[in-house]
Each structure stands twice: as C-alpha cells, then as structure tokens.
C-alpha positions as CSV (number, residue, x, y, z in Angstrom):
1,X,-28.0,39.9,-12.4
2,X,-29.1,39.4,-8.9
3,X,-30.7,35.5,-10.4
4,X,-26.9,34.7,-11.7
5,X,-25.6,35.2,-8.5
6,X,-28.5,32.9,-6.4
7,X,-27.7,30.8,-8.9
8,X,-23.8,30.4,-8.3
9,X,-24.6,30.4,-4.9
10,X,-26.9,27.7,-4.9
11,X,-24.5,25.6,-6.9
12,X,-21.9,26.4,-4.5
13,X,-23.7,25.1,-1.8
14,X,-25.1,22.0,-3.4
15,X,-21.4,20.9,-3.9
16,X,-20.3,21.9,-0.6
17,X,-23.5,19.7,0.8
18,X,-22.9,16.5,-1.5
19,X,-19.0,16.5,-0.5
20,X,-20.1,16.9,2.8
21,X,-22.6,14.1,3.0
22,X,-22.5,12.8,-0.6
23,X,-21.4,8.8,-1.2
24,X,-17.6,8.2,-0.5
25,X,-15.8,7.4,-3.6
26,X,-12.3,8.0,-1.9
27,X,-9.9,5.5,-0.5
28,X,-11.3,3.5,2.2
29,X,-11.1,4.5,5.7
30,X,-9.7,1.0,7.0
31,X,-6.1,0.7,8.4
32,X,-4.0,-0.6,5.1
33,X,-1.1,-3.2,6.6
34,X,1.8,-3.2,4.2
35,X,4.3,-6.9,4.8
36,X,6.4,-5.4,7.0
37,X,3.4,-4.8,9.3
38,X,1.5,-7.7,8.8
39,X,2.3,-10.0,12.0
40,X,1.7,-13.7,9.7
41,X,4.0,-12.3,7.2
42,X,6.7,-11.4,9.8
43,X,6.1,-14.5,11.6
44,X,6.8,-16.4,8.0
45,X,10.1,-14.2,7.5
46,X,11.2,-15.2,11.0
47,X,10.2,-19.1,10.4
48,X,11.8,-19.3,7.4
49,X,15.0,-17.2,8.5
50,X,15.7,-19.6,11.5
51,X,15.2,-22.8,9.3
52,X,17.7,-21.4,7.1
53,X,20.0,-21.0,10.0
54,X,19.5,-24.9,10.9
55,X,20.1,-26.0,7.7
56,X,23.5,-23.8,7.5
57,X,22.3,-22.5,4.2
58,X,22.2,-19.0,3.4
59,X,20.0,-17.6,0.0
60,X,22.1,-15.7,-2.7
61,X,21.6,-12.0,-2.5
62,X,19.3,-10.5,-4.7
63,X,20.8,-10.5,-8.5
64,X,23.7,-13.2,-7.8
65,X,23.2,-16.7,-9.2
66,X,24.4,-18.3,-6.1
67,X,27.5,-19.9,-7.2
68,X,31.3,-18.6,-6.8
69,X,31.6,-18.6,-11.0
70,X,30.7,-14.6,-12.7
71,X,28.3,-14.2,-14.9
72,X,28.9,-14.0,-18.4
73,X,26.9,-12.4,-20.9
C-alpha cells in the first residue's frame, strides 16, 4: 500500500514540475493590440474621416443602402 502512495506522489509531483517548467503551449505572453489600439489603424480611421469631411460626403450607416428610397423585399 505504502508503494501506491509513493507512486501517486511521485506522479503528483512530476506534473506539478512539468507545469512548472514544462514547454508553454498556452497563449503567448506578448501584448495582443486589438484596432481600436493599434496607432496605424487609428491614424487610417482619422485620415479617412477628415477626407470624408472635405469631400462633404458622409458613408451610409451600417445596413442602409445609402439612398432616400426603402428597401423592398
């Protein structure tokens, strides 16, 4: 009985030692940037918002088509 037990034992610590120091399979430890933190994307929205604004033309919002007409189906 006392053999069953050094053996849990030892398995317990041979998984706590490979987690410890084992390879990393996990997500990488890196900063992720999504858009909105990504100064070249921000820089792009900005560029393209203010030649918008030049041009006096203003994009549909998101599910229109743009024009003063409903949609029909």
């Amino acid at each position: 009985m006392i053999y069953v037990l050094a053996l849990i034992g030892l398995v317990v610590v041979a998984v706590l030692l490979w987690k410890s120091f084992g390879p990393e399979t996990g997500a990488p430890r890196g900063r992720v940037t999504g858009p909105d933190d990504d100064p070249e994307f921000l820089w792009r929205m900005g560029r393209d918002a203010a030649r918008d604004r030049r041009r006096g033309t203003d994009r549909p919002e998101a599910g229109t088509t743009g024009t003063d007409r409903p949609e029909t189906d």
